[in-house]
SEKELUM-615762 format. One record per residue (C-alpha): residue number from 1; residue in one letter; x, z, y. Coordinates in steps of 0.001 Angstrom, whole numbers, plus 524288, in hexadecimal, padded with zeros to 5 digits. Layout:
N
{r NUM; 'A'; {X; Z; Y}}
...
//
This chain:
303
{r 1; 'X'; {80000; 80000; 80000}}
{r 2; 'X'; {806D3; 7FB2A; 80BA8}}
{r 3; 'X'; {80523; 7F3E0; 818E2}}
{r 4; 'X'; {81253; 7EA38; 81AC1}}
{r 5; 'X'; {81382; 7E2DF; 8285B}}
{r 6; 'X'; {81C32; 7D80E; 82985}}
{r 7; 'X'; {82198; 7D2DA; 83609}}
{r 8; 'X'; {81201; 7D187; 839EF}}
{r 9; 'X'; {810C9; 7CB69; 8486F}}
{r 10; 'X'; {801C7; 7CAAA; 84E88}}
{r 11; 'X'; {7FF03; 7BF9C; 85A51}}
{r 12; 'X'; {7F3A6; 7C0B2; 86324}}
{r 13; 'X'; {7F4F0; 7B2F9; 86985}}
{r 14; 'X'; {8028D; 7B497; 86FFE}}
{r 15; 'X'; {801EC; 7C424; 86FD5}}
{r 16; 'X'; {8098A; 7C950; 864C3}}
{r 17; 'X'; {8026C; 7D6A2; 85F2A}}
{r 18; 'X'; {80BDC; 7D9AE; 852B8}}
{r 19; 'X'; {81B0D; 7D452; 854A9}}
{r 20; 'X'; {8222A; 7D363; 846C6}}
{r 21; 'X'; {81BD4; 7DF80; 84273}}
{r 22; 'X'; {82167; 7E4EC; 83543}}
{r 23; 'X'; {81A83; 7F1DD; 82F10}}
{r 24; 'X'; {8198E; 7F755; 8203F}}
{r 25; 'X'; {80F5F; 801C0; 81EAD}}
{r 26; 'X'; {81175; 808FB; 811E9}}
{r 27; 'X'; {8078D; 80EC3; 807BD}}
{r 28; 'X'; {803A7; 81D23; 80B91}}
{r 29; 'X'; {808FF; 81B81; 81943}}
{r 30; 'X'; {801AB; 81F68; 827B8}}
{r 31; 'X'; {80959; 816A9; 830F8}}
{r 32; 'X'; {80502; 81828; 83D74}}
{r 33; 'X'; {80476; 80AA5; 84697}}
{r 34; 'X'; {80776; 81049; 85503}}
{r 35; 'X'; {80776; 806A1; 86049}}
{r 36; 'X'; {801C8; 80577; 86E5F}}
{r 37; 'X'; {7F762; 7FD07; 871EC}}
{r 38; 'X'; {7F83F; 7EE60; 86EDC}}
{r 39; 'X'; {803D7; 7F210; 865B6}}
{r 40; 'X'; {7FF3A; 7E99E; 85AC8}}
{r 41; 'X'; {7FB31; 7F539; 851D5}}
{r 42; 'X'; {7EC42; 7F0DA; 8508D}}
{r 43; 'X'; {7F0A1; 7E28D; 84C5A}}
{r 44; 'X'; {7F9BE; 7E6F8; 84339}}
{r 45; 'X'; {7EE62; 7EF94; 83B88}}
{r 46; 'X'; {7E4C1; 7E44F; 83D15}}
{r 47; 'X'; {7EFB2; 7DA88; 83769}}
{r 48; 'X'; {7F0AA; 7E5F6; 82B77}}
{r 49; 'X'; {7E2B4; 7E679; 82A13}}
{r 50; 'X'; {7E146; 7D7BE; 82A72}}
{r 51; 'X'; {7DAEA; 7D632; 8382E}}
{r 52; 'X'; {7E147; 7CCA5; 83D10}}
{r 53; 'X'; {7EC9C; 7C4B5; 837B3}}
{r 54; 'X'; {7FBFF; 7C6E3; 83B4E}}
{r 55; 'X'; {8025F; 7BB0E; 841E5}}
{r 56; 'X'; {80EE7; 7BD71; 83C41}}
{r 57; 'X'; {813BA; 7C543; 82FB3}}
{r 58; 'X'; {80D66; 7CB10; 824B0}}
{r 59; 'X'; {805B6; 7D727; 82165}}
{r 60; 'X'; {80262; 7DD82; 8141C}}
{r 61; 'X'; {7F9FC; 7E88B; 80F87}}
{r 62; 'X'; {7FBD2; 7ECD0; 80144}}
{r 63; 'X'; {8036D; 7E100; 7FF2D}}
{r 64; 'X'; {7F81D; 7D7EA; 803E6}}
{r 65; 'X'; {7FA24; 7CF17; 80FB9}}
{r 66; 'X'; {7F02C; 7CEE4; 81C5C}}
{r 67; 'X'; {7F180; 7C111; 81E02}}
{r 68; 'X'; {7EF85; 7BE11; 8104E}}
{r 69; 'X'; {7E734; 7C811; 808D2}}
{r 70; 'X'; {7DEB4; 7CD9F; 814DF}}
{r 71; 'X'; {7D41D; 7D2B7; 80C31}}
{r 72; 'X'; {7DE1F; 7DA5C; 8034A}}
{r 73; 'X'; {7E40B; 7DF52; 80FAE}}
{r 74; 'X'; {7D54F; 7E379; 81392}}
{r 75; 'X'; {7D3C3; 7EA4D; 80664}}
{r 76; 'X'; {7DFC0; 7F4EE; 8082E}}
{r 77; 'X'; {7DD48; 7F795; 81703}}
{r 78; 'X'; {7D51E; 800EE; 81E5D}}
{r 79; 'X'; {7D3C2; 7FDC3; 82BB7}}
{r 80; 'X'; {7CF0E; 80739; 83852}}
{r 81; 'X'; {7D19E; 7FCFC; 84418}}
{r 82; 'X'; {7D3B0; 80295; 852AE}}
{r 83; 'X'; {7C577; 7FEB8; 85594}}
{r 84; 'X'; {7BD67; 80487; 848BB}}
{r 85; 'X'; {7B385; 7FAEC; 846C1}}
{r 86; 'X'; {7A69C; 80111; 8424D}}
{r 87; 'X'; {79A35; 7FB5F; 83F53}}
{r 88; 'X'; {79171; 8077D; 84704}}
{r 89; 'X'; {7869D; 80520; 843BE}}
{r 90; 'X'; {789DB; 809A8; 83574}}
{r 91; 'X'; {788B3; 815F4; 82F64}}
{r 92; 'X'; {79645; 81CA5; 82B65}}
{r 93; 'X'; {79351; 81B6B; 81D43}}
{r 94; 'X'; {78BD7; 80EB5; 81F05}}
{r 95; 'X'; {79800; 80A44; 824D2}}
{r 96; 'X'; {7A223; 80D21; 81A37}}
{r 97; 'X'; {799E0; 80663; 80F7A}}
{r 98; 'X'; {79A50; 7FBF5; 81899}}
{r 99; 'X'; {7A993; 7FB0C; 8186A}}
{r 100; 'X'; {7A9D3; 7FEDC; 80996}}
{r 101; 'X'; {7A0CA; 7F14B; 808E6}}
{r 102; 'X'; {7A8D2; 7E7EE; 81045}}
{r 103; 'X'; {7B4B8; 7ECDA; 808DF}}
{r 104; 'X'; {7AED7; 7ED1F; 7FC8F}}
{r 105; 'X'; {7B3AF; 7F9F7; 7F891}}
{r 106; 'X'; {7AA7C; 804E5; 7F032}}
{r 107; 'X'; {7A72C; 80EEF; 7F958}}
{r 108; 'X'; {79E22; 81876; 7F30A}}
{r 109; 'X'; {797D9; 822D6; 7FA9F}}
{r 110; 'X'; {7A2FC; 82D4E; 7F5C6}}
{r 111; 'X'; {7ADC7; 824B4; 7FB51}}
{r 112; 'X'; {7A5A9; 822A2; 80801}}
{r 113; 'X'; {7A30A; 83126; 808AF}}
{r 114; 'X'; {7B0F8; 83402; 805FC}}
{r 115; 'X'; {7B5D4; 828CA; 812E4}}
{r 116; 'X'; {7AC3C; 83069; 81A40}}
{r 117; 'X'; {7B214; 83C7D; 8181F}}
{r 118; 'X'; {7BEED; 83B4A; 81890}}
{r 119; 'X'; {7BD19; 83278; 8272A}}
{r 120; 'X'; {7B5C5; 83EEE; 82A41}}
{r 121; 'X'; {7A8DB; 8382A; 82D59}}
{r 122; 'X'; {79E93; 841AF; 82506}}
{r 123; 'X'; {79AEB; 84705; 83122}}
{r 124; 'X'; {797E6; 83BC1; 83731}}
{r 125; 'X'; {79470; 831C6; 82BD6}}
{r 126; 'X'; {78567; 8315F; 82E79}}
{r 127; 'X'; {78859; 82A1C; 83C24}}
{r 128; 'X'; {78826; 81D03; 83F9A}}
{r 129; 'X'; {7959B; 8193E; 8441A}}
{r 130; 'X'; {79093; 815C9; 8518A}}
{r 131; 'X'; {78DA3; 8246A; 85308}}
{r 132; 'X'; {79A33; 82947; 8506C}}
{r 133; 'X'; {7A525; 82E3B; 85A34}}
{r 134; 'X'; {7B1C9; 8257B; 85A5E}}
{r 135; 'X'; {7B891; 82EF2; 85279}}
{r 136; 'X'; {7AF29; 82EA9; 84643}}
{r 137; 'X'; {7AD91; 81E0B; 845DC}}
{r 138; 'X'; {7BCB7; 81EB4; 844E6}}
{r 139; 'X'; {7BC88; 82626; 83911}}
{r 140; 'X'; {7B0C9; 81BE2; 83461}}
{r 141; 'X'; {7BBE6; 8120A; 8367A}}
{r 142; 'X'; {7C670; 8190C; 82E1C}}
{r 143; 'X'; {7BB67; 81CBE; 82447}}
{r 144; 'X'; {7B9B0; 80C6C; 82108}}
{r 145; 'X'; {7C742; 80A7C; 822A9}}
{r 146; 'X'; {7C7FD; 815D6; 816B0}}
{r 147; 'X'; {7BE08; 81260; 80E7C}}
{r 148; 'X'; {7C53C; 8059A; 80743}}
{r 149; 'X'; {7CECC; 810C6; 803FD}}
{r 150; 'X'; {7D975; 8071F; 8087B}}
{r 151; 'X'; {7E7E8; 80734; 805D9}}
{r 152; 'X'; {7EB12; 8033C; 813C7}}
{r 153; 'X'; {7E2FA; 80A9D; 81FF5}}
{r 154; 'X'; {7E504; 805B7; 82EF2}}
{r 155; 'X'; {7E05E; 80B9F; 83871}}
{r 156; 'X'; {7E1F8; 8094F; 84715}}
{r 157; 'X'; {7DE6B; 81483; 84DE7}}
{r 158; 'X'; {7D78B; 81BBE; 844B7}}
{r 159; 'X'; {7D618; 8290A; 84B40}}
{r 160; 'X'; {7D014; 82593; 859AE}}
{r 161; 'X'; {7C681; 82B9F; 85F1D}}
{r 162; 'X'; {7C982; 83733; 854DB}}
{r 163; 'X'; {7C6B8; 8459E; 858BD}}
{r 164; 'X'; {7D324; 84EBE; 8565D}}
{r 165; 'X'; {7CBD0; 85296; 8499D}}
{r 166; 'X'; {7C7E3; 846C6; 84540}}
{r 167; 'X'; {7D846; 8417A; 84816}}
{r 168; 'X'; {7DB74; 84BF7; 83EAB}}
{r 169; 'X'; {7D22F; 8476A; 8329B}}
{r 170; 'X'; {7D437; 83A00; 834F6}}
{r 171; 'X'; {7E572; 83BD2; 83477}}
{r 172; 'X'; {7E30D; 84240; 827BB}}
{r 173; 'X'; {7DAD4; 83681; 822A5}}
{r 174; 'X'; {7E4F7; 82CB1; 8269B}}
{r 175; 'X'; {7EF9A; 835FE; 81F2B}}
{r 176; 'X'; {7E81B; 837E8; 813D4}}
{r 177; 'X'; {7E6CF; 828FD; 812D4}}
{r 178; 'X'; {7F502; 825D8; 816CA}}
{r 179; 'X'; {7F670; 82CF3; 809BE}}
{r 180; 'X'; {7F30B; 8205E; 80176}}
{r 181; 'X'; {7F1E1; 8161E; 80C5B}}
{r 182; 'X'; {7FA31; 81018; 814C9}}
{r 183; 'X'; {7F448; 8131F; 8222D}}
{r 184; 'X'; {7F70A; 80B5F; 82FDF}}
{r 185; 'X'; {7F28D; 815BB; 83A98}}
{r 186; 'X'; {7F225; 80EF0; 84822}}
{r 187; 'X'; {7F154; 818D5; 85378}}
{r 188; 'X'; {7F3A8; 81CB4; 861DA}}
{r 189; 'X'; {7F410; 82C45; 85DEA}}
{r 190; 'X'; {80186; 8303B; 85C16}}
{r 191; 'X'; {7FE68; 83BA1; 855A0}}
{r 192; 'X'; {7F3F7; 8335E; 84BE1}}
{r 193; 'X'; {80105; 82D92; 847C5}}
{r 194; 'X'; {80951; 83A9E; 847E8}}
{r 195; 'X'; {7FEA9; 840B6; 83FD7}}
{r 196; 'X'; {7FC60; 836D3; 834D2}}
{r 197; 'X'; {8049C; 82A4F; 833EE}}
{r 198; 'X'; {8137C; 82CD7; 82C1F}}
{r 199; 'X'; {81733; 81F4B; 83481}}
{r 200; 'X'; {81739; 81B43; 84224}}
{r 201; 'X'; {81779; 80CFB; 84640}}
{r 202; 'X'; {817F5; 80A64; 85410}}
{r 203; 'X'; {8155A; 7FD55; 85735}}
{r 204; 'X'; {8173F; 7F68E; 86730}}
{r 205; 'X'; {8140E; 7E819; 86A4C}}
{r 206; 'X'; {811F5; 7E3D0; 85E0B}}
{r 207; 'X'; {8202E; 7E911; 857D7}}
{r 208; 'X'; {822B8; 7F560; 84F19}}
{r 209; 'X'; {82A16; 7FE17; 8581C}}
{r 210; 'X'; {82B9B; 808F3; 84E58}}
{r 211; 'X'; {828EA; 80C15; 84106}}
{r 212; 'X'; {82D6A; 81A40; 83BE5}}
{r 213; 'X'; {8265E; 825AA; 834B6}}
{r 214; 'X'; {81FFF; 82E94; 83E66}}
{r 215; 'X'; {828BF; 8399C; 83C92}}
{r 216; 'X'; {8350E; 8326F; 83E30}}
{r 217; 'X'; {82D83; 828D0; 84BA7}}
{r 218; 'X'; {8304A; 8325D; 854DA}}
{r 219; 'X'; {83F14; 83642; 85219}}
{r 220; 'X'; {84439; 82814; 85138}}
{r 221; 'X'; {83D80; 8258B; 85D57}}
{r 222; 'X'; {83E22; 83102; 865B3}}
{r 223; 'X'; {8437C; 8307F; 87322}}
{r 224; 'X'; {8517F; 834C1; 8740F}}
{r 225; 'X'; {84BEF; 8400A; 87D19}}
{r 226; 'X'; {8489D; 84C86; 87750}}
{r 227; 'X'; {8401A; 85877; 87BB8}}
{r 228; 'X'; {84471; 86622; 877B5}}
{r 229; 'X'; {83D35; 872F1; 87AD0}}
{r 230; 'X'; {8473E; 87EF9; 87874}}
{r 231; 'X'; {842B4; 88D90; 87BEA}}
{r 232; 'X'; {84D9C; 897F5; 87C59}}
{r 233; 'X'; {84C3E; 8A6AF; 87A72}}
{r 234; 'X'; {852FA; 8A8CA; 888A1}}
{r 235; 'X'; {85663; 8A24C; 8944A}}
{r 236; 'X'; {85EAD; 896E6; 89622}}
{r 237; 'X'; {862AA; 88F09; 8A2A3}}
{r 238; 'X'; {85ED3; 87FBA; 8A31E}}
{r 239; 'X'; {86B7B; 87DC1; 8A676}}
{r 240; 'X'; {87231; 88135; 899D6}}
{r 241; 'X'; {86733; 87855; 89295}}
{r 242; 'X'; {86AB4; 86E22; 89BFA}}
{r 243; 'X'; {87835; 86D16; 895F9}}
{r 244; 'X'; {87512; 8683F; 889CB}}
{r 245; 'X'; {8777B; 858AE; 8881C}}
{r 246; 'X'; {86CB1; 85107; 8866A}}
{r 247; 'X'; {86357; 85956; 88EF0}}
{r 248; 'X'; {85C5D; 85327; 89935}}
{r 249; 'X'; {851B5; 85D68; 89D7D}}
{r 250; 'X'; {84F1F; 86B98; 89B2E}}
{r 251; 'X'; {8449E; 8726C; 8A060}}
{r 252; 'X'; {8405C; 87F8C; 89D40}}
{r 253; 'X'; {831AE; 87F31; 89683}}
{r 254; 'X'; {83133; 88E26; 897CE}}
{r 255; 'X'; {8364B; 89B65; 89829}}
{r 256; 'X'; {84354; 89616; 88DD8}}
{r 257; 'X'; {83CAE; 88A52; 88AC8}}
{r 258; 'X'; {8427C; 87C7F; 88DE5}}
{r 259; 'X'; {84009; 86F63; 88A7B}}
{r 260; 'X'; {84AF0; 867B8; 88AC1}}
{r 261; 'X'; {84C33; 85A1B; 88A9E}}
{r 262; 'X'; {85961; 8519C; 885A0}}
{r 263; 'X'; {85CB6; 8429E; 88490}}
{r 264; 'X'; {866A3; 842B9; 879C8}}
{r 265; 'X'; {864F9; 83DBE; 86CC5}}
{r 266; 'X'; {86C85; 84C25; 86845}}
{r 267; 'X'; {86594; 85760; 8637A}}
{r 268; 'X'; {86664; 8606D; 86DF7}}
{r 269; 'X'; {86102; 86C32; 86639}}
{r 270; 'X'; {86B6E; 871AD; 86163}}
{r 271; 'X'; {8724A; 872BC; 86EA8}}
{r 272; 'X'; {864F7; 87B22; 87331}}
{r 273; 'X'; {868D1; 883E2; 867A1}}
{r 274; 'X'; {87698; 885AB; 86C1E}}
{r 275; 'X'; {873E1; 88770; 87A06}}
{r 276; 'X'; {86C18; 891C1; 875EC}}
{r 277; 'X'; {8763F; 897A9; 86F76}}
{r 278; 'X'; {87F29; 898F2; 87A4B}}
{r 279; 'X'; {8763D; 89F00; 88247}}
{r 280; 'X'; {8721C; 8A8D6; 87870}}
{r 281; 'X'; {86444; 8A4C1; 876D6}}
{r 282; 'X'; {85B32; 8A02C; 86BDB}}
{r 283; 'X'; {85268; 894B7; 86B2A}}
{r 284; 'X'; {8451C; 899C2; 867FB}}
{r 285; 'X'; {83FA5; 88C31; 8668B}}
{r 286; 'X'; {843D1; 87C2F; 86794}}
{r 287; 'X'; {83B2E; 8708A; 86442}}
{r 288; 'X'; {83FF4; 861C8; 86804}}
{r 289; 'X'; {833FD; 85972; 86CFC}}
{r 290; 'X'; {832AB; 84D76; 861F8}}
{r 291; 'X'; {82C93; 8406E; 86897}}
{r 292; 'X'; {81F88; 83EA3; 86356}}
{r 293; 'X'; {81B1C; 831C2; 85E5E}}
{r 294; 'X'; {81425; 82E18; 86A2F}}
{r 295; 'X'; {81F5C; 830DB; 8732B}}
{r 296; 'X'; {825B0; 82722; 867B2}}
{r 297; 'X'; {81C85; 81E6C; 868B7}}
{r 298; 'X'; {81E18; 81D01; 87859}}
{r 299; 'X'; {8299E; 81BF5; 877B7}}
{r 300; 'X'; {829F3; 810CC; 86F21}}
{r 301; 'X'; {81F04; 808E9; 87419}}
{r 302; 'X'; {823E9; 80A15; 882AC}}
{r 303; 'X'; {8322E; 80537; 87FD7}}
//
């Protein structure tokens, strides 16, 4: 199970969306697409879910190829587009049989039950879909994109319009499937990424501007500036902080508190411990400020 992208390149007329775009996705893997605005992340899932066609390069799902076996690609993906199409007038239920028809999959009322319990739509399942909030219709959307049980799930924004309660059930969902899928989680929430995905893809004008595991995203590409915050059991004068290479600002935070800023690529940690030291004093606590992945992802995209 496996999504493999090969030097794909999209054309609008003469705008180029995608620019020799290469990408393998592997079986049990959340990869997280990250991008801003018109970075080509939506084309590249509707290329994947057979949309619309690449104008250059190849993609395969499971070993079958978009261009050439569309309807096999159709039968291993679950797809929750940006814009959630719904037919509202529908019941929930009435709904899902409707998708379990036009895929021609067995969907018994157990297995319906069971989509509408893990999307966490009981309380809501006797509703038409044009009379629920934003937040419950998106979970509609990743309850048909479930219900094939596919071995590939995209989904483009899947948590928007999501109460902080409803964010929480729906990250453990998209772990629990990333379990035996391989899942393709487009988003604009940092911490959506942070949360779920083991991958982070950022993606700018069409290229790949980074591809790393999350943990590792925001040490390879952190800012050569560092932030430390230092509190010491007694006073000491700025001046003696000050003296330390690298160091570029000091300012005290509070009574023996300072947060100290330094440009060099050097640990300067164990220089805080030593001035210490020699001034007879204890550190009673340190922590270095890491660069989240949306100060990454900034920085990247604005280079």
């Amino acid at each position: 199970m496996s999504i493999e992208i090969k030097n794909v390149s999209k054309f609008y007329g003469e705008q180029k969306a995608l620019d020799n775009v290469s990408l393998n996705i592997k079986s049990g893997e959340i990869l997280g697409l990250l991008g801003p605005n018109g970075a080509g992340k939506s084309t590249l899932m509707k290329i994947i879910t057979c949309f619309i066609p690449p104008t250059e390069g190849q993609v395969t799902v499971n070993g079958f190829d978009t261009s050439e076996s569309s309807l096999e690609v159709r039968k291993q993906v679950g797809y929750l587009p940006e814009n959630n199409p719904l037919y509202t007038d529908m019941y929930i239920r009435e709904y899902l049989e409707f998708v379990a028809g036009i895929n021609k999959i067995s969907a018994d009322k157990a297995k319906i039950d069971d989509i509408i319990s893990v999307t966490g739509l009981l309380p809501e399942q006797n509703k038409k879909i044009a009379q629920l909030s934003k937040g419950y219709r998106q979970r509609v959307g990743l309850a048909q994109a479930l219900l094939p049980s596919p071995d590939v799930l995209i989904l483009d924004e899947p948590t928007s319009g999501l109460d902080p309660n409803q964010l929480v059930d729906i990250r453990n969902l998209i772990k629990e499937a990333g379990k035996e899928k391989t899942v393709l989680l487009s988003t604009h929430i940092m911490q959506e990424v942070e949360a779920v995905c083991d991958r982070v893809v950022i993606i700018d004008k069409g290229r790949i501007v980074a591809d790393d595991s999350t943990s590792n995203i925001t040490q390879y590409y952190q800012d050569d500036k560092s932030v430390i915050t230092v509190e010491f059991d007694g006073k000491i004068e700025a001046s003696l902080i000050r003296k330390i290479d690298g160091i570029t600002h000091v300012k005290e935070a509070s009574n023996n508190q300072w947060v100290i800023q330094s440009d060099s690529k050097e640990d300067i940690r164990n220089k805080l411990f030593k001035l210490a030291v020699d001034n007879n004093l204890t550190i009673l606590s340190l922590n270095k400020e890491k660069d989240s992945l949306e100060k990454v992802f900034h920085r990247i995209t604005n280079r």
